[in-house]
NUMAR-227577 format. One record per residue (C-alpha): residue number from 1; residue in three letters; x, y, z. Coordinates in Angstrom, 1 decimal, decimal comma. Example, Ala and Ser with C-alpha at 12.3 -4.5 7.8 and 13.67 -1.06 7.14 Angstrom:
BEGIN
SITE resi resn   east  north     up
SITE    1  ala   12,3   -4,5    7,8
SITE    2  ser   13,7   -1,1    7,1
END
This chain:
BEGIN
SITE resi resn   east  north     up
SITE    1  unk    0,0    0,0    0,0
SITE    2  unk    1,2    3,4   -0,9
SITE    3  unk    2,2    5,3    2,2
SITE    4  unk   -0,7    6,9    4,5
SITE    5  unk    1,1   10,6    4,3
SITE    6  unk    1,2   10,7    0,4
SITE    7  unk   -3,0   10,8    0,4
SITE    8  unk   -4,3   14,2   -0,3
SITE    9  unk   -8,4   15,4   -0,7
SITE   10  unk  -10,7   17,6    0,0
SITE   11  unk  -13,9   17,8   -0,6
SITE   12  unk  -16,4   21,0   -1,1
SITE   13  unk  -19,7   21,6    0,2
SITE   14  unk  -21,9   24,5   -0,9
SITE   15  unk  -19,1   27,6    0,0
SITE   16  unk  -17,0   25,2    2,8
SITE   17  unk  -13,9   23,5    2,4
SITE   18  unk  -12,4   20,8    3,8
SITE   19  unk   -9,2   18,9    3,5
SITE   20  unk   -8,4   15,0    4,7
SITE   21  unk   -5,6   16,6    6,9
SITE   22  unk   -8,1   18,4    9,4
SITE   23  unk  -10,9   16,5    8,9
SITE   24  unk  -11,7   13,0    8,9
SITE   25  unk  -14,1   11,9    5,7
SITE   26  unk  -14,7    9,1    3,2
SITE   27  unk  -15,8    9,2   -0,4
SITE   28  unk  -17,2    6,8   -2,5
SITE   29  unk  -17,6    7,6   -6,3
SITE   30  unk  -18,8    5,4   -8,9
SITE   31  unk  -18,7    6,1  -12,7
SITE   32  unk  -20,1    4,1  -15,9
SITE   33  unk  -20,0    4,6  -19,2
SITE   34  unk  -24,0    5,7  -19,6
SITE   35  unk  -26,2    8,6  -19,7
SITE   36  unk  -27,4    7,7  -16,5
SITE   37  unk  -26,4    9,7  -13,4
SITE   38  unk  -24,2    9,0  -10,9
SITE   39  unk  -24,1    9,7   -7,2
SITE   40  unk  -21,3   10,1   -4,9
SITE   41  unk  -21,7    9,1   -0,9
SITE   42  unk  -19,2   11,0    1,4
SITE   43  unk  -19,0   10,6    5,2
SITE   44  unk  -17,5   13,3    7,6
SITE   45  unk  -17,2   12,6   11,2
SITE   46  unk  -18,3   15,0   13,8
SITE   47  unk  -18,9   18,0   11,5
SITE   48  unk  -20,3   21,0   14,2
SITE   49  unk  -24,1   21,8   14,5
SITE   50  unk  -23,5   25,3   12,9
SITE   51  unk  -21,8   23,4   10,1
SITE   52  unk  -24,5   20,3    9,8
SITE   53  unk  -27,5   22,7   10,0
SITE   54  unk  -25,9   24,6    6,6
SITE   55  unk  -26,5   22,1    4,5
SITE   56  unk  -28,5   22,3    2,1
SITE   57  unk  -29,9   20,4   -1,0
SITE   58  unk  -28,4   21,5   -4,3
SITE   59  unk  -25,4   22,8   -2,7
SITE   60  unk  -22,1   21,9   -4,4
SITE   61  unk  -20,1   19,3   -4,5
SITE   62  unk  -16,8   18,9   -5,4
SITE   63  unk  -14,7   16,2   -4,4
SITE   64  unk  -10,8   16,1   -5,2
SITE   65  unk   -8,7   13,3   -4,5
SITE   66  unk   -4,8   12,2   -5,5
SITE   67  unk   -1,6   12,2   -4,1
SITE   68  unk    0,9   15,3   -2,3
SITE   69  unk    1,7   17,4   -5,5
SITE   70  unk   -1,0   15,3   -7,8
SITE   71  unk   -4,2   15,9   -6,8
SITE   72  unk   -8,0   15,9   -9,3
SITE   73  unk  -11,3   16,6   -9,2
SITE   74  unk  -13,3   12,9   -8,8
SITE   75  unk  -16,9   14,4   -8,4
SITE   76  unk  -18,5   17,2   -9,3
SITE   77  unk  -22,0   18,2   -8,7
SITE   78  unk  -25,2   18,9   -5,9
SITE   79  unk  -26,1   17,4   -2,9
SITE   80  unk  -29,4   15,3   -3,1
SITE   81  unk  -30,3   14,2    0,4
SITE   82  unk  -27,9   14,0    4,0
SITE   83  unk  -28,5   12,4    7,5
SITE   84  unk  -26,7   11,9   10,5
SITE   85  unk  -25,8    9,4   12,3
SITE   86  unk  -24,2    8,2   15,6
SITE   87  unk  -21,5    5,7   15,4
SITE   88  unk  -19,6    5,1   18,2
SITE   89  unk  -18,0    7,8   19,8
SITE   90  unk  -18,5    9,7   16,7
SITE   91  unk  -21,8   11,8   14,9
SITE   92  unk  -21,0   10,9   10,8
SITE   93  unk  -22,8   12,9    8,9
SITE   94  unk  -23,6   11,3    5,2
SITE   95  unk  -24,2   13,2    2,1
SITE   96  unk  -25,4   11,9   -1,2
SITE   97  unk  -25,0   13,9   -4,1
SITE   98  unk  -25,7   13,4   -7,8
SITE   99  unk  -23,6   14,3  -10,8
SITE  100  unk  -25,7   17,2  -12,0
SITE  101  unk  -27,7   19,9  -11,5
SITE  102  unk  -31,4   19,8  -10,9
SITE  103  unk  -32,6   21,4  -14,5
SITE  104  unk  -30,6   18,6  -16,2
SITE  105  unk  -33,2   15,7  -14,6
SITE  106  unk  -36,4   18,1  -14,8
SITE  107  unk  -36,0   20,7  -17,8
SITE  108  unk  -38,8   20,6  -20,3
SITE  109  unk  -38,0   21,1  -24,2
SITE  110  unk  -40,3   21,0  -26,9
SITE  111  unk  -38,9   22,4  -30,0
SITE  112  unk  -39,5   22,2  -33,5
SITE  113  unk  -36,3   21,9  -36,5
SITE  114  unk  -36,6   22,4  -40,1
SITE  115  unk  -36,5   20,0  -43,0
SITE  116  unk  -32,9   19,0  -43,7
SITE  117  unk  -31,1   19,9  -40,0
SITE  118  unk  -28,0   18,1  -39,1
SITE  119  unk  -27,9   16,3  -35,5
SITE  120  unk  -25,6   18,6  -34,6
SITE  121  unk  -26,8   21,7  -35,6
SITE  122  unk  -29,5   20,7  -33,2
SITE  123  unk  -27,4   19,4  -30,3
SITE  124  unk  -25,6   22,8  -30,4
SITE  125  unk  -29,0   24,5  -30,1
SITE  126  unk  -30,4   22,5  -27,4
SITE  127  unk  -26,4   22,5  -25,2
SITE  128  unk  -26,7   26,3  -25,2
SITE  129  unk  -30,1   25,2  -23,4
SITE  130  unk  -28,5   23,0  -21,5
SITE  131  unk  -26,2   25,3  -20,1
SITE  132  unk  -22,9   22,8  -19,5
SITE  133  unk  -19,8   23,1  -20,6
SITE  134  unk  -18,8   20,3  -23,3
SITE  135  unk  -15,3   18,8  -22,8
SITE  136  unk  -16,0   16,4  -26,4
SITE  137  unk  -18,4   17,1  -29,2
SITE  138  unk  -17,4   13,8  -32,0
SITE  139  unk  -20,6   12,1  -33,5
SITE  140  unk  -19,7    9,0  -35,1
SITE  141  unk  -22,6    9,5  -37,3
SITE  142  unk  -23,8   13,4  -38,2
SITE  143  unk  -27,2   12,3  -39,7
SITE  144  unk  -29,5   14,6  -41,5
SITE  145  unk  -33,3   14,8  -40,8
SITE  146  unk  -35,1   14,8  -44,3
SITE  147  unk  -38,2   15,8  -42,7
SITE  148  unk  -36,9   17,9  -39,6
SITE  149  unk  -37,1   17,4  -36,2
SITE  150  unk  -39,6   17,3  -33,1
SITE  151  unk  -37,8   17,4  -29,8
SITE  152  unk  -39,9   17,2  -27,2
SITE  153  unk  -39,8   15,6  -23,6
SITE  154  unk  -37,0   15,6  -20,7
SITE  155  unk  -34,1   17,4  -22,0
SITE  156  unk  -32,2   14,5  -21,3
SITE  157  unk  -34,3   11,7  -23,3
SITE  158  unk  -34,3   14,2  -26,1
SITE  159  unk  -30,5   14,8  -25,8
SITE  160  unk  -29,9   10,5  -25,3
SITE  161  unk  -32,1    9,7  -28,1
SITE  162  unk  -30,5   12,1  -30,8
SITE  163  unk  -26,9   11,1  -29,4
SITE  164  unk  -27,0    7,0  -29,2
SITE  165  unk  -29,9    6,3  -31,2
SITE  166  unk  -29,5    8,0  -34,0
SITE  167  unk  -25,6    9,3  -34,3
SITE  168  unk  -24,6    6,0  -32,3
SITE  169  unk  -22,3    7,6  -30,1
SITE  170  unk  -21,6    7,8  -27,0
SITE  171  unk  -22,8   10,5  -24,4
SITE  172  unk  -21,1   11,4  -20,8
SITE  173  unk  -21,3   13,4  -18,4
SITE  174  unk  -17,9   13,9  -16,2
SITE  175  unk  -16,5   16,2  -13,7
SITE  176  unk  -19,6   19,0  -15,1
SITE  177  unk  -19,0   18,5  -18,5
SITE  178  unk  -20,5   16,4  -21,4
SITE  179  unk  -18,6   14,1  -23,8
SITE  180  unk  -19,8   12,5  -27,0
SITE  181  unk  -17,5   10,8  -29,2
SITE  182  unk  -16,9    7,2  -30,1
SITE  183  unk  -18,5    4,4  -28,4
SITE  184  unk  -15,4    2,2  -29,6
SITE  185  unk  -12,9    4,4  -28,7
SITE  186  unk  -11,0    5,5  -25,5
SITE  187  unk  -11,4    9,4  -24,0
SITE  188  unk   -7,7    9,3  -24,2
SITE  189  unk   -4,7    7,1  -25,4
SITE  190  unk   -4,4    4,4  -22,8
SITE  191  unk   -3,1    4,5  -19,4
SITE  192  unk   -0,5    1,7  -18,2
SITE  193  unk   -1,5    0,2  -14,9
SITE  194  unk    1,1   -2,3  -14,2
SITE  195  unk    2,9   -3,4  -10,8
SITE  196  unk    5,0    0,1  -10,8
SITE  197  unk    2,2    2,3  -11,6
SITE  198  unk   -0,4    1,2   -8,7
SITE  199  unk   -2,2   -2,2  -10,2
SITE  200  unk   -3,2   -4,3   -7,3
SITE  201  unk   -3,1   -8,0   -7,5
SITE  202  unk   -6,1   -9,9   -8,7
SITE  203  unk   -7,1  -13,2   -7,8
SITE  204  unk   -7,7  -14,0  -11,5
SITE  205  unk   -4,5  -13,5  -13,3
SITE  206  unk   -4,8  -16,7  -15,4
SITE  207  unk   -7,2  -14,4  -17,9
SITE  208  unk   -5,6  -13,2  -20,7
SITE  209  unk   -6,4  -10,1  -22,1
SITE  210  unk   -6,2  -10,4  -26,2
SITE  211  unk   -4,5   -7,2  -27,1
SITE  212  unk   -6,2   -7,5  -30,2
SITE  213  unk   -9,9   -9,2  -31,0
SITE  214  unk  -12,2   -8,8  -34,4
SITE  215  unk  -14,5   -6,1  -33,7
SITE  216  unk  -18,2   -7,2  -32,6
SITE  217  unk  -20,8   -6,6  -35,5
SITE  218  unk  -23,6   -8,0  -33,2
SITE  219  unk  -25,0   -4,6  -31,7
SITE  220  unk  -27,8   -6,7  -30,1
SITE  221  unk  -26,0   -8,8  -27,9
SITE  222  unk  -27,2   -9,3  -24,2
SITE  223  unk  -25,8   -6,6  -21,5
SITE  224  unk  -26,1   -9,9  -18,9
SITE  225  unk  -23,0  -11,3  -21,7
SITE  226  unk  -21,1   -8,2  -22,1
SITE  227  unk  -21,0   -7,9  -18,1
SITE  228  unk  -19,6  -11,5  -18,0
SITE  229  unk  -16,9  -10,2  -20,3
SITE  230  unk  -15,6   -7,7  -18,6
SITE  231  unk  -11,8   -7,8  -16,7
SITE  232  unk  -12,2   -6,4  -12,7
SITE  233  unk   -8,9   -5,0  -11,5
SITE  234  unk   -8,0   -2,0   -8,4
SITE  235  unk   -5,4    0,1   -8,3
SITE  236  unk   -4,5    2,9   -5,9
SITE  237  unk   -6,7    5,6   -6,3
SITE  238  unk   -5,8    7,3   -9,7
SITE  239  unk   -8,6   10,2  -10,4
SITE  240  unk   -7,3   10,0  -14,2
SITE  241  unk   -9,4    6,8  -14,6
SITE  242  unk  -13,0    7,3  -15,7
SITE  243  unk  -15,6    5,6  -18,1
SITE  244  unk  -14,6    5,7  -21,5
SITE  245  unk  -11,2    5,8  -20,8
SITE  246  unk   -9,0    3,7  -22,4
SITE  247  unk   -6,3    1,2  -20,4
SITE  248  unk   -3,0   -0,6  -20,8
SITE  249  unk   -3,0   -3,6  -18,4
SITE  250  unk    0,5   -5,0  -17,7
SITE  251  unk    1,0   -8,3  -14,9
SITE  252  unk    2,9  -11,6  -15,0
SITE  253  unk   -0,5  -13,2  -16,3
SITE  254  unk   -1,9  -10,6  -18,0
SITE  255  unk   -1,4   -7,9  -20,8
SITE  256  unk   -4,1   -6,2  -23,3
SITE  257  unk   -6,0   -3,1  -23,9
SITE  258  unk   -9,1   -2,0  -22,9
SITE  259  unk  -12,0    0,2  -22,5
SITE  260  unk  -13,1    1,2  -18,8
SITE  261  unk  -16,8    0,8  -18,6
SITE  262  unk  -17,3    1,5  -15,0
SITE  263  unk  -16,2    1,4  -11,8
SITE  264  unk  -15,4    3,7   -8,5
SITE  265  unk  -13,2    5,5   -6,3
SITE  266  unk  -12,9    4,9   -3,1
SITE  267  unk  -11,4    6,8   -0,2
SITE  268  unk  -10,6    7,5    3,3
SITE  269  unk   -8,4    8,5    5,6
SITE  270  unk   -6,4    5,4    7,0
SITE  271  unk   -8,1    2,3    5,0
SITE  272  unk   -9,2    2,2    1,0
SITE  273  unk   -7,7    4,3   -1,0
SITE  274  unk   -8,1    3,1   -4,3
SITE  275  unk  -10,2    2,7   -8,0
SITE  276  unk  -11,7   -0,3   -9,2
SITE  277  unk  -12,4   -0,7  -12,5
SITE  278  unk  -14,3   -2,9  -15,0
SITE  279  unk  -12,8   -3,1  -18,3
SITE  280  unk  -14,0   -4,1  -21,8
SITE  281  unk  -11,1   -5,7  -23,6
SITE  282  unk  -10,3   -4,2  -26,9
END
């Protein structure tokens, strides 16, 4: 285990600050590589009334996590509900909080595009709706409506539909922004997690990772299979690592690329401190 000192986070709620060095807290964050939302758990220990009564839901959240000299932003977004506990000699306070703001669950579009409009000529219409900032914008198909458009519903069915239906890409949201870009391709060009770079041992390093396999034409096939398929592995906490991400895997048993499709990071003071990942092999 890397050593206790090197650990460094804080973590932000509404306009106060605190840092793992004064305060003792715990995160955990998961990610996947969906449209669906996310929410991140953190538990402080004996926070003070003042503090515990200012609270709020939709506050911010921002949660950072890393190492002395190399920390990131894990989590970003509002607190959704918050209790308190008493365990022990000490009052925890938990807070969950999902990875975006309220108007992205509830806002209401119904709008109207012309014959002939490009997908993305409407997803830049409907973002500046949106109002977040996107880190990606690469449809793997740009399709053109012959007989326009009709968006109406949730923003985000509208946005989902347009974005993995029709231009068969794929559509995240991380750290408050939005990527869309190739479903068979990684955010980034791989990440090595070998011995020297923080992999953990895994209790299943007689399966190989192919470094290279025929790409799947079956589009239809079970998510129950695809699950089954998937390579678990931890390393020490690395907030690089996200859905979509592309990885490097290097053991004695076991070498190959692949795509992350979900996983979480977890964190506290003095035990966990690490991410687990579930990865698609490429």
């Amino acid at each position: 285990m890397a050593d206790l000192w090197l650990r460094s986070a804080t973590v932000q709620i509404g306009t106060r600050r605190y840092s793992m060095d004064t305060m003792d807290f715990s995160f955990e964050v998961p990610f996947e590589d969906s449209e669906e939302l996310t929410a991140a758990t953190v538990k402080i220990k004996n926070l003070s009334q003042q503090t515990r009564n200012a609270i709020q839901k939709n506050d911010v959240v921002i949660i950072n996590a890393g190492y002395e000299g190399d920390v990131g932003a894990i989590f970003v977004g509002q607190v959704a509900g918050y209790s308190n506990k008493v365990e022990g000699v000490d009052l925890v306070t938990t807070i969950t909080a999902t990875a975006a703001l309220e108007e992205w669950l509830k806002k209401p579009i119904n709008k109207t595009y012309n014959k002939g409009i490009q997908a993305s000529a409407i997803l830049a219409d409907l973002l500046n709706l949106f109002g977040i900032e996107v880190g990606q914008m690469q449809l793997v198909k740009d399709i053109t409506y012959p007989r326009g458009k009709v968006c109406k519903g949730m923003l985000r069915d509208v946005l989902t539909e347009i974005i993995t239906s029709d231009c068969k890409s794929r559509f995240l949201i991380k750290q408050g922004q939005l990527f869309i870009s190739n479903p068979n391709q990684g955010e980034n060009k791989g990440y090595v997690l070998s011995g020297s770079t923080g992999l953990l041992r895994s209790s299943d390093e007689q399966v190989i990772i192919p470094v290279e396999t025929p790409q799947k034409t079956q589009e239809s096939a079970e998510k129950k299979e695809e699950d089954e398929n998937l390579i678990k592995r931890s390393c020490f906490l690395n907030y690089h690592l996200g859905p979509g991400e592309l990885v490097m895997i290097r053991s004695k048993a076991l070498i190959g690329a692949g795509l992350i499709v979900r996983g979480k990071h977890i964190g506290s003071r003095t035990s966990d401190w690490k991410t687990e990942i579930e990865v698609k092999p490429q």
